[in-house]
C-alpha positions as CSV (number, residue, x, y, z in Angstrom):
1,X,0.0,0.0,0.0
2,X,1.2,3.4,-0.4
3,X,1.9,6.5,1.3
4,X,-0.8,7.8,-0.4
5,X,-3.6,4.8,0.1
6,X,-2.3,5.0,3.9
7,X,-3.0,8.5,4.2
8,X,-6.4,8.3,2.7
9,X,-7.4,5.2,4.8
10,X,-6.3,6.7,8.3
11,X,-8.3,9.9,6.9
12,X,-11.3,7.7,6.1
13,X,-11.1,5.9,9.7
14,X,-10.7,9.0,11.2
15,X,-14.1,10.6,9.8
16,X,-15.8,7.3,10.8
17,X,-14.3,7.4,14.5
18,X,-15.9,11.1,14.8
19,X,-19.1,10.2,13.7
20,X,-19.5,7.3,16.1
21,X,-18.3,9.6,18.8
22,X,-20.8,12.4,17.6
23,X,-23.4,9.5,17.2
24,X,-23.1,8.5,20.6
25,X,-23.3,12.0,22.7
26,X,-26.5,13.4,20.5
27,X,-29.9,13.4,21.8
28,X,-32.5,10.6,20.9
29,X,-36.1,11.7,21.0
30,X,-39.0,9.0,21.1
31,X,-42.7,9.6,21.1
32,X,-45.0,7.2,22.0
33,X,-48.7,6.1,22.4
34,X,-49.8,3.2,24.3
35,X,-52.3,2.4,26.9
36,X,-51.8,3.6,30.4
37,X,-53.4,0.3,31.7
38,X,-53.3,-2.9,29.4
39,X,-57.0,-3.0,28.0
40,X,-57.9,0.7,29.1
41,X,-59.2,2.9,26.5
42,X,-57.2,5.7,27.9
43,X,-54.0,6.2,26.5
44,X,-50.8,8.0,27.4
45,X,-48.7,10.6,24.7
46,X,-45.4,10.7,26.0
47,X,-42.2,12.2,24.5
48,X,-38.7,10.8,26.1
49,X,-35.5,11.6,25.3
50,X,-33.1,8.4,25.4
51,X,-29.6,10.3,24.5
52,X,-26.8,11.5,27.1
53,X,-27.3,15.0,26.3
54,X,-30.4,17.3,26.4
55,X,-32.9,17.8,23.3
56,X,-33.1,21.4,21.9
57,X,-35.8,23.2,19.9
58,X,-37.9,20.3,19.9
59,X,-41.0,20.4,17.6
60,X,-43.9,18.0,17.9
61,X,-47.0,17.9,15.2
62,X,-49.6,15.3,15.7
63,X,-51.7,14.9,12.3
64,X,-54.5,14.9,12.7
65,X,-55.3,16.8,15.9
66,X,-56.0,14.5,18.5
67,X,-59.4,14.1,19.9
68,X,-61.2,13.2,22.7
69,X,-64.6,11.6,23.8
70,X,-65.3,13.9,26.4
71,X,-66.5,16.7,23.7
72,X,-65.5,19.8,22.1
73,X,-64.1,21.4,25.5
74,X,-61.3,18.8,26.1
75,X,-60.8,18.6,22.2
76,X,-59.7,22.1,22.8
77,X,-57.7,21.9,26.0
78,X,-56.1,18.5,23.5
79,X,-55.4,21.5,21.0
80,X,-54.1,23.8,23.5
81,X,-51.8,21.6,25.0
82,X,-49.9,20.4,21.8
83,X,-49.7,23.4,20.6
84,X,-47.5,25.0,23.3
85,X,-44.4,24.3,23.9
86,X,-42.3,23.0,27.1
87,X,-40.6,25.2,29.1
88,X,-37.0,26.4,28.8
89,X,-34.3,24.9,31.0
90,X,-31.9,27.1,32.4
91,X,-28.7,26.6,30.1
């Protein structure tokens, strides 16, 4: 191999090493929907964050609007709710 090929492979291996160390420090953001009590018709929206480090500027859409069976008055609390978003943390 030469000096050439060697240079370009240790360049190569080097990109790949900072990717997996970038890879492995970023935040991972799951949402989820699933019963709160196994056969309950109540469900639970949660949004987690499984990474080391905290998630910024996080944006959540749900499409279509979710909706409720309790009427037009919780449909809009629903509304109000996922519309806003979390608080800041201090920095």
């Amino acid at each position: 191999m030469s000096a050439r090929e060697q240079a370009e492979a240790a360049k190569k291996a080097n990109e790949l090493t900072e990717k997996a160390q970038q890879e492995q420090v970023k935040p991972y953001v799951v949402a989820d929907i699933r019963e709160r009590v196994p056969g309950s018709q109540l469900v639970v929206f949660s949004i987690e964050n499984t990474g080391p480090t905290m998630a910024r500027d996080v944006k959540v859409s749900v499409d279509p609007p979710l909706r409720s069976t309790l009427g037009e008055e919780s449909d809009q609390k629903s509304r109000r709710s996922t519309e806003s978003e979390p608080p800041n943390s201090a920095s």
